[in-house]
C-alpha positions as CSV (number, residue, x, y, z in Angstrom):
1,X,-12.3,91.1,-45.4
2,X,-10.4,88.8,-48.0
3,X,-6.8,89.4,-46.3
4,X,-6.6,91.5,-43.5
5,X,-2.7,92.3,-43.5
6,X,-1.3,95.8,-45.2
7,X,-0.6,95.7,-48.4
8,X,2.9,97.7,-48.8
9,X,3.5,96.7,-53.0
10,X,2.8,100.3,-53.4
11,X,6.2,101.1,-52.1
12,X,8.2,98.0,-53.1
13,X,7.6,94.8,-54.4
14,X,9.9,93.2,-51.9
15,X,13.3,93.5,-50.6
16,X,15.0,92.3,-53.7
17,X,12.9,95.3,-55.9
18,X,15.7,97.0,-58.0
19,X,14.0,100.1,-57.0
20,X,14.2,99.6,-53.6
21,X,18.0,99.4,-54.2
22,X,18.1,102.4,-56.4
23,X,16.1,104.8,-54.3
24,X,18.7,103.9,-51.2
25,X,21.8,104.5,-53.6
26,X,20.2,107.8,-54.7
27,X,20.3,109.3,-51.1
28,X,23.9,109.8,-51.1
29,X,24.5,111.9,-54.3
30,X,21.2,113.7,-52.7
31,X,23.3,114.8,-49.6
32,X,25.5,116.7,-51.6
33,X,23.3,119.3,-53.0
34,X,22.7,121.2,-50.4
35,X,26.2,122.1,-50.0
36,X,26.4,122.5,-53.8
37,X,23.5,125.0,-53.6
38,X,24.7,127.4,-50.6
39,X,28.2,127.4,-52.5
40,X,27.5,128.4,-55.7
41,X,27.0,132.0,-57.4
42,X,22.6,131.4,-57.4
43,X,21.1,134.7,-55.8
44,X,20.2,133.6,-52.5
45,X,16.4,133.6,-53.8
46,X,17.3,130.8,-56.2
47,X,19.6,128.9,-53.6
48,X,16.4,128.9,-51.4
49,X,14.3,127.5,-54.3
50,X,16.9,124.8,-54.7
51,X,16.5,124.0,-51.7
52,X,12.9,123.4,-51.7
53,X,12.4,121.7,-54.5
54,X,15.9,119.3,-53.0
55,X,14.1,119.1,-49.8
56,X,10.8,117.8,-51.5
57,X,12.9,115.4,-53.7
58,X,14.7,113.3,-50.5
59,X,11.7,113.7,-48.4
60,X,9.9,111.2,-51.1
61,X,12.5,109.0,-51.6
62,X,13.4,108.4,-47.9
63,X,9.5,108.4,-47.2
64,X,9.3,106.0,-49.7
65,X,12.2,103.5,-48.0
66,X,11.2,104.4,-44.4
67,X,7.1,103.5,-45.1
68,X,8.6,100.2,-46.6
69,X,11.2,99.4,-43.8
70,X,9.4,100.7,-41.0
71,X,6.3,98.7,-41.8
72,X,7.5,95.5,-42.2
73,X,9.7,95.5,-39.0
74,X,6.1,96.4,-37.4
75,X,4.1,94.0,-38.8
76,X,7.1,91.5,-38.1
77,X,9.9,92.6,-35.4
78,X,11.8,89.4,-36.9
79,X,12.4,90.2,-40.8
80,X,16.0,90.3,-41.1
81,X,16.3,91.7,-44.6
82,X,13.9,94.9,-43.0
83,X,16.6,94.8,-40.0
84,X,19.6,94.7,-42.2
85,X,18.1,97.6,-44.1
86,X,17.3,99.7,-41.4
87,X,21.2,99.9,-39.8
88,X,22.0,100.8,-43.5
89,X,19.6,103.5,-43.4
90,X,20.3,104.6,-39.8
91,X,24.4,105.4,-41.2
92,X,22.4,107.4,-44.2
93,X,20.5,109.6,-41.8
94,X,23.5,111.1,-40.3
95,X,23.9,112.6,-43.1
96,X,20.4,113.3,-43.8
97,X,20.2,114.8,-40.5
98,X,23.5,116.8,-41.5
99,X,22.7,118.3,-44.9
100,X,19.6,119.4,-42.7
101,X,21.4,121.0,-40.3
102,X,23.6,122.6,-42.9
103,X,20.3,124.2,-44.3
104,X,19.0,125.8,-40.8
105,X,23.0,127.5,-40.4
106,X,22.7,128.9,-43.6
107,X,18.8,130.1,-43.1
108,X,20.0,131.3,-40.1
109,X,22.8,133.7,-41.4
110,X,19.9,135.5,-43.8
111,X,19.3,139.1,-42.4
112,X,17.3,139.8,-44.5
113,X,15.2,136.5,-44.6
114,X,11.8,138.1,-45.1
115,X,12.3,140.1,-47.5
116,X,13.5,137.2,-49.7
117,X,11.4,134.6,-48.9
118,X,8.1,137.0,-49.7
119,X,10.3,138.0,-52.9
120,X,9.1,134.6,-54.1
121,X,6.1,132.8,-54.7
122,X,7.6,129.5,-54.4
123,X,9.0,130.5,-50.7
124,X,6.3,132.3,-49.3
125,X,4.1,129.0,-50.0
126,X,6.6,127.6,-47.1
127,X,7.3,130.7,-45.5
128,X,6.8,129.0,-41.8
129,X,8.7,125.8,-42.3
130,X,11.5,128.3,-43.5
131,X,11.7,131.1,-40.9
132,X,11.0,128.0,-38.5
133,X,15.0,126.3,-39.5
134,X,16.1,129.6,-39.0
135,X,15.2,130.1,-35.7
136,X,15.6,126.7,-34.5
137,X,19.7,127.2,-35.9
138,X,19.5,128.2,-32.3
139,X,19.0,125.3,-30.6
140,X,21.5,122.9,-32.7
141,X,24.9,121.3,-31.2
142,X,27.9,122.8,-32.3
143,X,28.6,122.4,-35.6
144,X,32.0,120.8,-35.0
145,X,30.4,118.1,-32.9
146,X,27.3,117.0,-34.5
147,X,28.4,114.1,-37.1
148,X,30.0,112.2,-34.2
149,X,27.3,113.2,-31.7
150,X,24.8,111.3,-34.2
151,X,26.8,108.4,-35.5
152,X,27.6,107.4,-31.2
153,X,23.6,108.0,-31.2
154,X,23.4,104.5,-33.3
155,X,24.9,103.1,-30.6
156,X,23.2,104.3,-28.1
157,X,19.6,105.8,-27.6
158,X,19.0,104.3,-31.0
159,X,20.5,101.2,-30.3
160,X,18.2,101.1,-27.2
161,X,15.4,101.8,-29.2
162,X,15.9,99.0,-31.2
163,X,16.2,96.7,-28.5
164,X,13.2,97.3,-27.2
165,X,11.5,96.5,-30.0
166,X,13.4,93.0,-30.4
167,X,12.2,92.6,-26.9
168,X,8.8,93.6,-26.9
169,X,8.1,92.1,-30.2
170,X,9.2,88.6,-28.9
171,X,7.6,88.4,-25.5
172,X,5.4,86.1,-24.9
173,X,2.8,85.2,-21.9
174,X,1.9,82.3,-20.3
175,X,-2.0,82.0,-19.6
176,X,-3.5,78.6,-18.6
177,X,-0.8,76.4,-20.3
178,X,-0.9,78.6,-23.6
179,X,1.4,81.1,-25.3
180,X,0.5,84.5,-26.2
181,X,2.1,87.4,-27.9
182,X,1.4,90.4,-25.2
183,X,-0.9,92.4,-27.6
184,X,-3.6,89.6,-27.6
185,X,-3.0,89.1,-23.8
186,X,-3.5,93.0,-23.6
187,X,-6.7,92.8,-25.8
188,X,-8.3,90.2,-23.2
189,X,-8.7,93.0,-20.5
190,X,-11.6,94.0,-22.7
191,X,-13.0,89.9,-22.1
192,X,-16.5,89.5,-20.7
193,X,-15.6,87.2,-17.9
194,X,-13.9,88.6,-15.2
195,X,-11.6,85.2,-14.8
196,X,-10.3,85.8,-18.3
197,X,-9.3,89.8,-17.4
198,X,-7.7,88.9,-14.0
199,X,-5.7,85.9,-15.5
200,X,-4.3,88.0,-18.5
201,X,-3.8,91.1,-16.4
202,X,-1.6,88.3,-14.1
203,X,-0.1,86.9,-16.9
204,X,1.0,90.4,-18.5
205,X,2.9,90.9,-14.7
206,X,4.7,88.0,-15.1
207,X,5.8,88.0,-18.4
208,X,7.3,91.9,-17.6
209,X,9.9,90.0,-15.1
210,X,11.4,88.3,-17.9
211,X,12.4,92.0,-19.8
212,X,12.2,94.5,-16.9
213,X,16.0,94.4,-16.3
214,X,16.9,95.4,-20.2
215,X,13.9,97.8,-20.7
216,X,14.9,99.7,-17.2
217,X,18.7,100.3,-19.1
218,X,16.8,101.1,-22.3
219,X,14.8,103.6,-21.1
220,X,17.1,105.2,-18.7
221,X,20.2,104.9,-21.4
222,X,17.7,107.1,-24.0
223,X,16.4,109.6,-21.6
224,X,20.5,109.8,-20.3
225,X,21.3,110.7,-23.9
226,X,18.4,113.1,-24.2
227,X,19.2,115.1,-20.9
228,X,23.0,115.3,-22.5
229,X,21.8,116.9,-26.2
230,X,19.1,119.5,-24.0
231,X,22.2,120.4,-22.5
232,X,24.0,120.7,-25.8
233,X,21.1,122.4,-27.5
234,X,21.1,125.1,-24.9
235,X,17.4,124.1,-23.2
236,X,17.3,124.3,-19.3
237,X,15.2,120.6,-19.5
238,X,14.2,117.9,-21.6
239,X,9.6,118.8,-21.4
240,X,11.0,123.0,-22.1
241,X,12.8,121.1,-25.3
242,X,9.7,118.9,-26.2
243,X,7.3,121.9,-25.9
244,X,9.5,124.2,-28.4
245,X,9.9,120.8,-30.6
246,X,6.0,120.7,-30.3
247,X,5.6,124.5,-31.3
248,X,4.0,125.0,-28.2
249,X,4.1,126.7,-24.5
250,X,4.3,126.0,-20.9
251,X,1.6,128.0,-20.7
252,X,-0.4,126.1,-22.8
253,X,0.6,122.9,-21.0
254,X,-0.3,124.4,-17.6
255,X,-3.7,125.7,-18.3
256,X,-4.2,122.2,-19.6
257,X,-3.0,120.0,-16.3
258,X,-4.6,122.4,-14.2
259,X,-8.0,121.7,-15.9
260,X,-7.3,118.3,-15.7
261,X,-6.1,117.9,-12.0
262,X,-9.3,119.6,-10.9
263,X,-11.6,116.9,-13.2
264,X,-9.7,113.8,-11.6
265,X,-12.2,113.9,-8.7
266,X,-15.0,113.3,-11.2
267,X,-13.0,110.4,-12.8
268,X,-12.6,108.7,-9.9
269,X,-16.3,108.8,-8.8
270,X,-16.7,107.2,-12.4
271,X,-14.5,104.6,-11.3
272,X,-15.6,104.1,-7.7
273,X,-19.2,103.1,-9.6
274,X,-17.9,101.0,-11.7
275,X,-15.9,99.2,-9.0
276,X,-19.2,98.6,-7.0
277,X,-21.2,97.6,-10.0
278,X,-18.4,94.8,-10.1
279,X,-18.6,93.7,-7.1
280,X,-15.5,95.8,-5.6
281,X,-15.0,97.7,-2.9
282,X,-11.9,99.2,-2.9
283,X,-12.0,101.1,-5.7
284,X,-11.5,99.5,-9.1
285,X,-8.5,96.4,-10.1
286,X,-6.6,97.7,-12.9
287,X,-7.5,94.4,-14.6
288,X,-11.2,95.9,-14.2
289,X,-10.3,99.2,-16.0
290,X,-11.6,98.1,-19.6
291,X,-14.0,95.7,-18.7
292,X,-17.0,95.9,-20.5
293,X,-20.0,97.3,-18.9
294,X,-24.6,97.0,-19.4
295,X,-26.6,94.3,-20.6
296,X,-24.8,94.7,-24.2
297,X,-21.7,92.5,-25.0
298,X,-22.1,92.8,-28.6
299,X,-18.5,92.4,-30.3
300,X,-17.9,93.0,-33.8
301,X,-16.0,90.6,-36.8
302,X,-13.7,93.3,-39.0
303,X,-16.2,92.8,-41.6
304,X,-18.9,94.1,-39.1
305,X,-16.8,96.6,-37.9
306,X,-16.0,98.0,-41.6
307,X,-19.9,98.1,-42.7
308,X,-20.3,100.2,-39.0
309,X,-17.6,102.6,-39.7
310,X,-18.2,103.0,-43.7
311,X,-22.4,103.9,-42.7
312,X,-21.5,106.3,-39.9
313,X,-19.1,108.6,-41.8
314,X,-21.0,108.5,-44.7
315,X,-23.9,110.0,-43.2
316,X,-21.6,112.6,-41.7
317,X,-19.8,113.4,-44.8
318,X,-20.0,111.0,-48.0
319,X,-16.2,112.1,-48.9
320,X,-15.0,110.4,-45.6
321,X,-17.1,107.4,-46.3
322,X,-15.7,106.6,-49.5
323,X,-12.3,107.5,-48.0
324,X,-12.7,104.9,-45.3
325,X,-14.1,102.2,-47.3
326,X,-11.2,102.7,-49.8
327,X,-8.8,101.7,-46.6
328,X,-10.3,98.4,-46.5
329,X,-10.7,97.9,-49.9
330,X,-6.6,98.7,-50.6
331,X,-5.8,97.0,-47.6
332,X,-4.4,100.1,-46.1
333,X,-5.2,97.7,-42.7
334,X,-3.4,95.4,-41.1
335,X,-5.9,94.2,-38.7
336,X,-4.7,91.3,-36.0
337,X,-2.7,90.3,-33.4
338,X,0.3,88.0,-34.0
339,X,3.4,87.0,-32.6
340,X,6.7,89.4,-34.0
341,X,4.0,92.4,-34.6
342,X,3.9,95.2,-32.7
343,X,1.4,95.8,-29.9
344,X,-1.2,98.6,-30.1
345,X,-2.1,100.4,-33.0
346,X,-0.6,103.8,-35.2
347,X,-1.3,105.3,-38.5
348,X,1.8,106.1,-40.9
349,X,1.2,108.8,-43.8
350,X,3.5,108.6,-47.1
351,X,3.0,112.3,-48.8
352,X,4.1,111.3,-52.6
353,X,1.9,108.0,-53.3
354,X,-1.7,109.9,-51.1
355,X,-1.8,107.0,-48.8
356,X,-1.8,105.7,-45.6
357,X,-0.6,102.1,-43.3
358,X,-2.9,101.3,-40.5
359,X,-1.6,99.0,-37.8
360,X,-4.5,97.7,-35.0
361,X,-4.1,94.4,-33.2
362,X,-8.1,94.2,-33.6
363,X,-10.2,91.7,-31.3
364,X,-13.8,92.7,-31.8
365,X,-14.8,94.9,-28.9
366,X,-16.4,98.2,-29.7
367,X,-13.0,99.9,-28.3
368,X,-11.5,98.3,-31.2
369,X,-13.9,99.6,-33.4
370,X,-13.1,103.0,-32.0
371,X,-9.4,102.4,-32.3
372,X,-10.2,101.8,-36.0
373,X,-12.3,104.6,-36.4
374,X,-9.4,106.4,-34.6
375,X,-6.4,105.5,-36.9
376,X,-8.8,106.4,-40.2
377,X,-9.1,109.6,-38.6
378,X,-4.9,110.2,-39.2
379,X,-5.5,109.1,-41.9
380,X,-7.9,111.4,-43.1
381,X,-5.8,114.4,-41.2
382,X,-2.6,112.8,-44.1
383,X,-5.5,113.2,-46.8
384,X,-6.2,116.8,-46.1
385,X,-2.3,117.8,-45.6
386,X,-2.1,116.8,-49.4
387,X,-3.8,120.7,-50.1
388,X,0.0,122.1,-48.8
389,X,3.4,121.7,-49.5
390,X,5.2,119.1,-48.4
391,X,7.2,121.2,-46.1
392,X,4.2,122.3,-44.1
393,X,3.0,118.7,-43.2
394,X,5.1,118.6,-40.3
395,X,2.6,118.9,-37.3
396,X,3.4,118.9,-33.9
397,X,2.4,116.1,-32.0
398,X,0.0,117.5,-29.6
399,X,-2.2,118.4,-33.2
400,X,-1.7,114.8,-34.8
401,X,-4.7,113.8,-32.0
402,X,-7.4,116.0,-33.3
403,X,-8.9,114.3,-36.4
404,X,-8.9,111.0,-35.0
405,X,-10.3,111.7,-31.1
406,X,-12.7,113.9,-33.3
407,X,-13.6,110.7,-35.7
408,X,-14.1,109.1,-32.1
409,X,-16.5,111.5,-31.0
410,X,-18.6,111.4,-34.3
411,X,-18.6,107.6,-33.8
412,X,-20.2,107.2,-31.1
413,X,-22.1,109.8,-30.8
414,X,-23.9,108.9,-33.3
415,X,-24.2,105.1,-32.3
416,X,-25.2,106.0,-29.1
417,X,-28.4,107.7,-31.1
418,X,-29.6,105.2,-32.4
419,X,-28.8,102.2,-29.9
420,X,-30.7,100.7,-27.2
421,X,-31.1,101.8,-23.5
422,X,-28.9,98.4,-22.5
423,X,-26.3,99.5,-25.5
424,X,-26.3,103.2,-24.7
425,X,-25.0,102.5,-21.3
426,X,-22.4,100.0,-22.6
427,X,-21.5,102.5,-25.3
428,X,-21.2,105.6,-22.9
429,X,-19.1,103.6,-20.1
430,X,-16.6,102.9,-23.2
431,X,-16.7,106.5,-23.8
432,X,-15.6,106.9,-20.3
433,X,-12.9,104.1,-20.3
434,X,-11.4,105.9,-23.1
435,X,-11.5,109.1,-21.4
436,X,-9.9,107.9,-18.5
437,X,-7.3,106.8,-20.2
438,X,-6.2,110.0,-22.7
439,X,-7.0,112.1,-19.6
440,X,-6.3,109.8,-16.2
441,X,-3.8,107.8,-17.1
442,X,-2.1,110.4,-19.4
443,X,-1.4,112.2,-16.2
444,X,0.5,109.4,-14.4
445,X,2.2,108.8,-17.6
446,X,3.4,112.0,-17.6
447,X,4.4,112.1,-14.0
448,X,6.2,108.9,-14.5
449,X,8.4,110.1,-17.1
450,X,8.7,113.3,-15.2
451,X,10.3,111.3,-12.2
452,X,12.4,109.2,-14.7
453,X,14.0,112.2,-16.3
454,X,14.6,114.2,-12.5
455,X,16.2,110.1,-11.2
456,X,18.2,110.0,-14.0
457,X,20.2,113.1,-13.4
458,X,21.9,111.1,-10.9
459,X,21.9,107.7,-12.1
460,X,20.2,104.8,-14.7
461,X,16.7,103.8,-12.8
462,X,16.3,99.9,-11.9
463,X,13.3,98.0,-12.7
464,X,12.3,98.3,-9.3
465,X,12.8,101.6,-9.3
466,X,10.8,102.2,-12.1
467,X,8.0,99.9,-11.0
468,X,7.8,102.3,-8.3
469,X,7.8,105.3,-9.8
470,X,5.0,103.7,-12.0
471,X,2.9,102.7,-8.6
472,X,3.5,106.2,-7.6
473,X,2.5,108.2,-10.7
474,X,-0.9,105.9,-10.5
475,X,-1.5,106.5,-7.3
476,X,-1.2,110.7,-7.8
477,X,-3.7,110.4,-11.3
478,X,-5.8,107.7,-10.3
479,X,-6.3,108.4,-6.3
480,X,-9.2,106.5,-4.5
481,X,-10.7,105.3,-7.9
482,X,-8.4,102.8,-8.6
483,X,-7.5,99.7,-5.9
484,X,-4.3,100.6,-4.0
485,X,-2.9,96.7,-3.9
486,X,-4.3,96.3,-7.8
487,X,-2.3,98.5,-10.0
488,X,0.3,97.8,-13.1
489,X,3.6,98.6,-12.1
490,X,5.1,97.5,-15.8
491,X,2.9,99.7,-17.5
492,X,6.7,101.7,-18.1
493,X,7.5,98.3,-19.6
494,X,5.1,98.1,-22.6
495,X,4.2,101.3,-23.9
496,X,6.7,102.3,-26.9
497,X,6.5,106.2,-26.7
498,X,8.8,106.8,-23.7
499,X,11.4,105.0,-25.4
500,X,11.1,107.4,-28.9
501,X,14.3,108.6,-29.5
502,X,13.7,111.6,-31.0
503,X,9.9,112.7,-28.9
504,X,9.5,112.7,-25.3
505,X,6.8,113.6,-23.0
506,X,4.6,111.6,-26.1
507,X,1.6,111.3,-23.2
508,X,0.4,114.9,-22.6
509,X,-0.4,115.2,-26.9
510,X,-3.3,112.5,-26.3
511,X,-5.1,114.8,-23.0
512,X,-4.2,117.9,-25.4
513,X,-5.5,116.0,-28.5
514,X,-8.9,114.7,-26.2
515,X,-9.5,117.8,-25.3
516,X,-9.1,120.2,-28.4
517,X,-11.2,117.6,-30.5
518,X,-13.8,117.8,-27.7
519,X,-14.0,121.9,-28.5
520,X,-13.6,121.0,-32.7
521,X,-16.5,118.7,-32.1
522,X,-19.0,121.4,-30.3
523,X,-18.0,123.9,-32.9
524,X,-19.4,120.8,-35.6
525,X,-22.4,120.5,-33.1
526,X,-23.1,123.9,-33.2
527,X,-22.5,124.4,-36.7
528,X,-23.5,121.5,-38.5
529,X,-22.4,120.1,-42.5
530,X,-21.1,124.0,-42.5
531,X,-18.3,123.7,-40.1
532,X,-16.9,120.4,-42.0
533,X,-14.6,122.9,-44.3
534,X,-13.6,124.6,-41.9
535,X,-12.4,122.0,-40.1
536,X,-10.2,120.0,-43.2
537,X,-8.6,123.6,-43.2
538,X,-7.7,123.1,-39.5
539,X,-6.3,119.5,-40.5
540,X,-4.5,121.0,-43.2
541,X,-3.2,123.9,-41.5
542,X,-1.3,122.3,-38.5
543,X,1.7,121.9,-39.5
544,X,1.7,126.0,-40.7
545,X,2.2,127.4,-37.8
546,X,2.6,127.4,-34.1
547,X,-0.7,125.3,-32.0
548,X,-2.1,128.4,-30.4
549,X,-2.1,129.8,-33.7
550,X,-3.9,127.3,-35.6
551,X,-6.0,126.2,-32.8
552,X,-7.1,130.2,-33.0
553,X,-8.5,130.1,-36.8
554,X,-11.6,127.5,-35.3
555,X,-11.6,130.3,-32.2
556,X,-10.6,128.1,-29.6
557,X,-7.7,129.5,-27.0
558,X,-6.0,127.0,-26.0
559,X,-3.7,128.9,-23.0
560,X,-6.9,130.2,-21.2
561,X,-7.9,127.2,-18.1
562,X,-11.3,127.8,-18.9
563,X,-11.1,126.7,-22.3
564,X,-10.0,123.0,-21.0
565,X,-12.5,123.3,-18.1
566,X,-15.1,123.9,-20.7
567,X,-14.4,120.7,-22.7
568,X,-13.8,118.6,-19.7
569,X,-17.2,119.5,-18.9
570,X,-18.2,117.4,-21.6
571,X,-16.9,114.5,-20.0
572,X,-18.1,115.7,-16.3
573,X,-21.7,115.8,-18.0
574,X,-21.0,112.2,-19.0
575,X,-19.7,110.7,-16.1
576,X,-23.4,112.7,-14.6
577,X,-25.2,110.3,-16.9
578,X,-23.6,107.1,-16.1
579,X,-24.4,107.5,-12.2
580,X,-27.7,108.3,-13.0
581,X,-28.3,105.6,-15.4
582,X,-26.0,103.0,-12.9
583,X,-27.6,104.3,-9.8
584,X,-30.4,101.5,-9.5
585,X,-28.1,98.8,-10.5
């Protein structure tokens, strides 16, 4: 791979592009049509057309600027002009936000909203995303409130935000005399040697001490300002909010946890074995939760990795293969760890340019190649979305999973084929390290944030607090399968989602996503090369309607229990094969 940083010239060709310059000037004369539109003499079929084709038009131009901005600041937490331009463009999406708002009152005050929207061609196409602002006009602060409400929001849960990311993006380890940015101190608890893993899992302790004071106010300052605007909004909690945001159903969520909760014992067996095959006998050291397993310690260069990923999809379907290989070859990647980018890995869609930004902090394991695989698989899911209006590519976060667990799955599935005995163990004990994650340690995440949200009713958590909360929530998921006196109490400390402004609860999507993909995948395995159209419809289709809807048209019910028990089976029947295959070891 010639250069393996993102190439964002598609957007901009710097900070000093005139047309960076003029696509931010153009948002403000933007804001004012949809005023212009509701107050003027159009029948209301042609205001709602305006409307469209306005919302279409500042959804591309601020996707545009955000991709650009948001990028950079990831790929360097340091780049003042990115910085600079963000504040700017935090002040321009009050008004965004507004002129939004203005649209769901008006929707809302349609009676006869149906009847209108399938009076046009151009509406019904978006019929969801329409009736959707309508009902959510609901939910909104009061209209005299909401400006100020989200310009004090800059300075405060967003402000927080940011700070976290200054912080995080600037801490730095200490290991054996040497310096390291977290994410490659992170990466070494997938190390061979059991020194290097201890020391790194050590070194990522002590480095938390140095931020855990400001990330316990920045996380209990955002989820402060989010239990206020439930309030506002009129929902009775912040997960009841985040479900309705996420067009789904306690219900739904129910059915899944209880699934899960009765699987935990078969993760923990999982874990006991690995702990003994270690050498431990108190269950497994969270610095031993990633380490890699069998005779196989194969790693992979990106080049390696690329050749892997581009042969395996091919063979699968030859339209993802070229897809994938195009990533590399446009340098849709951004492939290592540095100092001032952001730990772990994400995939960003832009709509109007077709394209994708892939961010990994790649260090050669086959997890990595996963991750990879992964991220290509959002990507793929942005690809597909391009066959429905812009306004229906708005999925719910719980759906965003599917197409790249499912590219997982198809990965190494079909390496484990075609690999040795000594690689098929090390490749199914990944599969299981990756499961206990989006399923185990989902759960304490969720608990965590549970407890931080029912604390915070009464006052701002301290580190302390949270590091015990974090103990706790580990101790409930990961029971006798993890070491009592080796957990990570700063786990709260480095993982970005529970300090999203605008998402919360961003842990149970990832069991959710698992788990559907697991069911998409046995409908592939049962249907072959057939079911593959079927399921770029689902990828396109999930931002249409509401998740037990969509996940409906593949025949999959996702508020029955025995659906997740089903697909969690799966992963039973694997952790089955790894005690058989560990059990004379």
């Amino acid at each position: 791979m010639n250069n393996p940083t993102w190439d964002l010239s598609i957007f901009y060709n710097g900070f000093d592009d005139p047309a960076l310059r003029a696509d931010i000037d153009s948002i403000k004369p933007l804001l004012k049509k949809p005023e212009e539109i509701i107050e003027s003499d159009l029948p209301v079929v042609a205001k709602l057309e305006a409307i469209v084709d306005y919302d279409n038009e500042l959804s591309n131009t601020i996707g545009n600027i955000m991709s650009f901005v948001h990028l950079t600041i990831a790929a360097d937490n340091a780049n003042t002009e990115a910085l600079r331009i963000q504040d700017e463009l935090g002040l321009q999406m009050v008004e965004v936000k507004l002129a939004s708002s203005r649209i769901a009152r008006y929707l809302s005050t349609i009676e006869n909203l149906d009847e209108v929207i399938a009076s046009s061609e151009k509406l019904s196409a978006v019929a969801f995303a329409l009736k959707e602002d309508a009902e959510n006009a609901q939910h909104m602060v009061p209209a005299h409130m909401e400006k100020e409400l989200l310009r004090m929001s800059l300075n405060g849960a967003d402000a927080w935000s940011k700070l976290k990311d200054r912080l995080m993006g600037t801490l730095t380890c200490e290991m054996n005399g040497k310096s390291y940015p977290l994410p490659a101190i992170r990466g070494m608890a997938y190390d061979p040697d059991p020194a290097v893993r201890k020391a790194a899992y050590e070194a990522e302790l002590e480095s938390y001490k140095k931020v855990e004071t400001s990330m316990a106010y920045c996380l209990g300052c955002i989820k402060g300002e989010t239990m206020t605007l439930c309030e506002l909004k009129g929902y009775s909690d912040p997960l009841t909010m985040t479900l309705a945001q996420n067009r789904m159903d306690h219900e739904t969520l129910d059915a899944m946890w209880t699934a899960i909760r009765e699987a935990l014992p078969d993760f923990r067996r999982y874990m006991r074995r690995k702990a003994e095959l270690l050498g431990h006998k108190n269950g497994l050291p969270f610095y031993d939760l990633f380490a890699p397993m069998g005779e196989s310690s194969k790693t992979y260069t990106i080049d390696e990795a690329r050749e892997l990923l581009v042969k395996t999809f091919t063979a699968i379907n030859p339209e993802m293969g070229a897809f994938i290989d195009n990533a590399f070859e446009q340098r849709w990647i951004d492939v290592y760890p540095r100092e001032g980018k952001s730990g772990g890995a994400f995939c960003s869609g832009n709509y109007q340019k077709n394209v994708s930004r892939i961010l990994t902090n790649f260090m050669g394991s086959f997890s990595d190649v996963c991750t990879l695989a992964h991220e290509l698989g959002h990507g793929w899911h942005n690809r597909c979305m391009q066959r429905k209006p812009q306004m229906l590519t708005h999925y719910p976060m719980p759906l965003a999973e599917t197409a790249s667990i499912f590219n997982e799955e198809l990965l190494t599935h079909e390496v484990r084929k075609h690999a040795d005995e000594a690689t098929k163990l090390t490749l199914l004990e990944s599969v299981l390290q990756d499961a206990t994650q989006t399923i185990v340690d989902i759960y304490s995440r969720f608990l965590f944030e549970s407890a931080v949200f029912e604390a915070r009713k009464t006052h701002i958590p301290s580190a302390q607090e949270c590091n015990q909360m974090m103990l706790d929530a580990q101790m409930q998921a990961y029971g006798d399968g993890m070491d009592p006196d080796v957990r990570n109490s700063g786990m709260w400390v480095c993982k970005g989602h529970y300090y999203y402004t605008g998402r919360h609860f961003y842990n149970f999507p990832y069991a959710f996503g698992h788990l559907f993909a697991l069911g998409v995948y046995n409908k592939y395995q049962e249907e072959g090369a057939a079911f593959l159209p079927k399921y770029d419809e689902l990828l396109a289709s999930c931002g249409s309607d509401t998740i037990p809807n969509v996940t409906m048209t593949v025949g999959i019910d996702v508020r029955s229990v025995d659906y997740w028990r089903g697909a969690l089976k799966v992963l039973r029947d694997e952790v089955e094969e790894f005690l058989r295959l560990t059990e004379t070891k």
